[in-house]
C-alpha positions as CSV (number, residue, x, y, z in Angstrom):
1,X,-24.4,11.1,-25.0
2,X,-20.5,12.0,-24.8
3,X,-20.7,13.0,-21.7
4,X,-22.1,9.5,-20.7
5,X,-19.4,7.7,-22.5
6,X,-16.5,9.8,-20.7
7,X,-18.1,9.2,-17.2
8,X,-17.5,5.5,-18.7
9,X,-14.6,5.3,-19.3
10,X,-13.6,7.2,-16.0
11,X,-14.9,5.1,-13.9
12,X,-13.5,2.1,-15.9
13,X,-10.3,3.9,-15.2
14,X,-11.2,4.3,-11.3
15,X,-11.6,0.8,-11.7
16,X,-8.9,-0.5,-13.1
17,X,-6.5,1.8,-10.7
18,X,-8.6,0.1,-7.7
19,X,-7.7,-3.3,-8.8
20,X,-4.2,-1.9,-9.2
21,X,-4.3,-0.8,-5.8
22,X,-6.1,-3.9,-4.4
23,X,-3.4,-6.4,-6.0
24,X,-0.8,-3.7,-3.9
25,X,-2.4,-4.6,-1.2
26,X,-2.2,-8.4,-1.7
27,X,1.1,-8.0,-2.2
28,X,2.2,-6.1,0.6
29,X,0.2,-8.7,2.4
30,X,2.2,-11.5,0.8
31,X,5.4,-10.0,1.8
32,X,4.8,-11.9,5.4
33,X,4.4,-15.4,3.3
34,X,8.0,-15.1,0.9
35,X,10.6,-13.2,2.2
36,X,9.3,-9.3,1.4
37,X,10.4,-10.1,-2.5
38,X,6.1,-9.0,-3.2
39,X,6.5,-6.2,-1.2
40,X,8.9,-4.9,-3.7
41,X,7.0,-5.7,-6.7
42,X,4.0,-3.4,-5.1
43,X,6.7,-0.7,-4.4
44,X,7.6,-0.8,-8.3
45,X,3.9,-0.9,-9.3
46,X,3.5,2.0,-7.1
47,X,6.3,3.9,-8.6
48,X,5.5,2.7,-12.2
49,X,2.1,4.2,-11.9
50,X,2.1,7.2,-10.1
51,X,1.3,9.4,-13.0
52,X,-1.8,7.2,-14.0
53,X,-3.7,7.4,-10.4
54,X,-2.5,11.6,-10.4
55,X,-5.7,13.7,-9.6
56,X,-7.9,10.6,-8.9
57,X,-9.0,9.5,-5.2
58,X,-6.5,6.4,-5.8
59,X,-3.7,8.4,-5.5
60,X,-4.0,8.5,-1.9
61,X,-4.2,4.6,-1.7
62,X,-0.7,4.6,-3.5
63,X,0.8,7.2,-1.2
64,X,0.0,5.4,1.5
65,X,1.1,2.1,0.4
66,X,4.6,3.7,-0.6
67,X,4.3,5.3,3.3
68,X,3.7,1.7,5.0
69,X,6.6,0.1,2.8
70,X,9.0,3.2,3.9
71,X,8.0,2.5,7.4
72,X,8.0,-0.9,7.3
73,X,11.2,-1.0,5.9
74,X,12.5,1.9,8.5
75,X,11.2,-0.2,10.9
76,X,12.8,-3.6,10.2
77,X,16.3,-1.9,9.7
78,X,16.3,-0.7,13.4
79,X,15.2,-4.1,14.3
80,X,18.7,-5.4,12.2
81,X,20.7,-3.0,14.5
82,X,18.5,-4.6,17.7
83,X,17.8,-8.2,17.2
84,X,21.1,-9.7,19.3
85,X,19.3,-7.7,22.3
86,X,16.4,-7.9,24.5
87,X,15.6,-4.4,23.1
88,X,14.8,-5.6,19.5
89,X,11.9,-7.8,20.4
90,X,10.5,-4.3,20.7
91,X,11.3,-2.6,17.9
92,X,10.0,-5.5,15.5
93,X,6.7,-5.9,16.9
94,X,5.2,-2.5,16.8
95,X,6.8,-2.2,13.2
96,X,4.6,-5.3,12.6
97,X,1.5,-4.4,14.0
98,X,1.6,-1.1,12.6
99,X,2.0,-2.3,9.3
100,X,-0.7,-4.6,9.8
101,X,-2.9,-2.0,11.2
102,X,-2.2,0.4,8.0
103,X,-3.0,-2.8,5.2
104,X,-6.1,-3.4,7.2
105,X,-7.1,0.4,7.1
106,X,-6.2,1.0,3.4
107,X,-7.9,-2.0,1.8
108,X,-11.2,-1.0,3.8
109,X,-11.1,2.5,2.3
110,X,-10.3,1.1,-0.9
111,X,-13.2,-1.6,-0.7
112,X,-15.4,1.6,0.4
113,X,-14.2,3.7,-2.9
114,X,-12.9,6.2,-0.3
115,X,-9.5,7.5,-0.1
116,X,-7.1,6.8,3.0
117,X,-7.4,9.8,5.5
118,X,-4.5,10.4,7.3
């Protein structure tokens, strides 16, 4: 019987770090829509809990997510350097597409209950 309760309450855990990871997402999604302040906020989440998703198949959901902002973010600071010439044009739309492709792969291993292979 305690053994059934524990396998509760982990995968109540699981669950709750998936919607953690899910709402990332969104955010990181939401970035596009007002000025990358969301993307931020699903950095700090990520940071903030690290130790809780440690050991669990989440963990590679928030590794990734911290990955895609780092690129992102990489990515948009060459663009800065660029934008005045033809060359910048691109620089930003690879960055973009890239990031779009690495939401899209996340959040269907996530909805799967899979972690992101790299």
């Amino acid at each position: 019987m305690s053994e059934i309760t524990d396998n509760q309450e982990i995968d109540e855990k699981t669950q709750s770090l998936k919607k953690l990871a899910a709402t990332v997402y969104l955010l990181q999604l939401l970035a596009f829509a007002f000025a990358g302040i969301p993307l931020f906020i699903g950095l700090a989440i990520n940071f903030i809990k690290r130790a809780d998703v440690a050991g669990t198949w989440v963990e590679s959901h928030f590794n990734w997510q911290v990955n895609s902002t780092i690129i992102l973010l990489a990515g948009l600071a060459v663009y800065g350097f660029t934008w005045a010439t033809p060359f910048g044009l691109f620089v930003l739309l690879p960055v973009i597409v890239l990031y779009i492709y690495r939401l899209v792969i996340g959040w269907n291993a996530l909805n799967s209950n899979k972690p992101v292979k790299k």
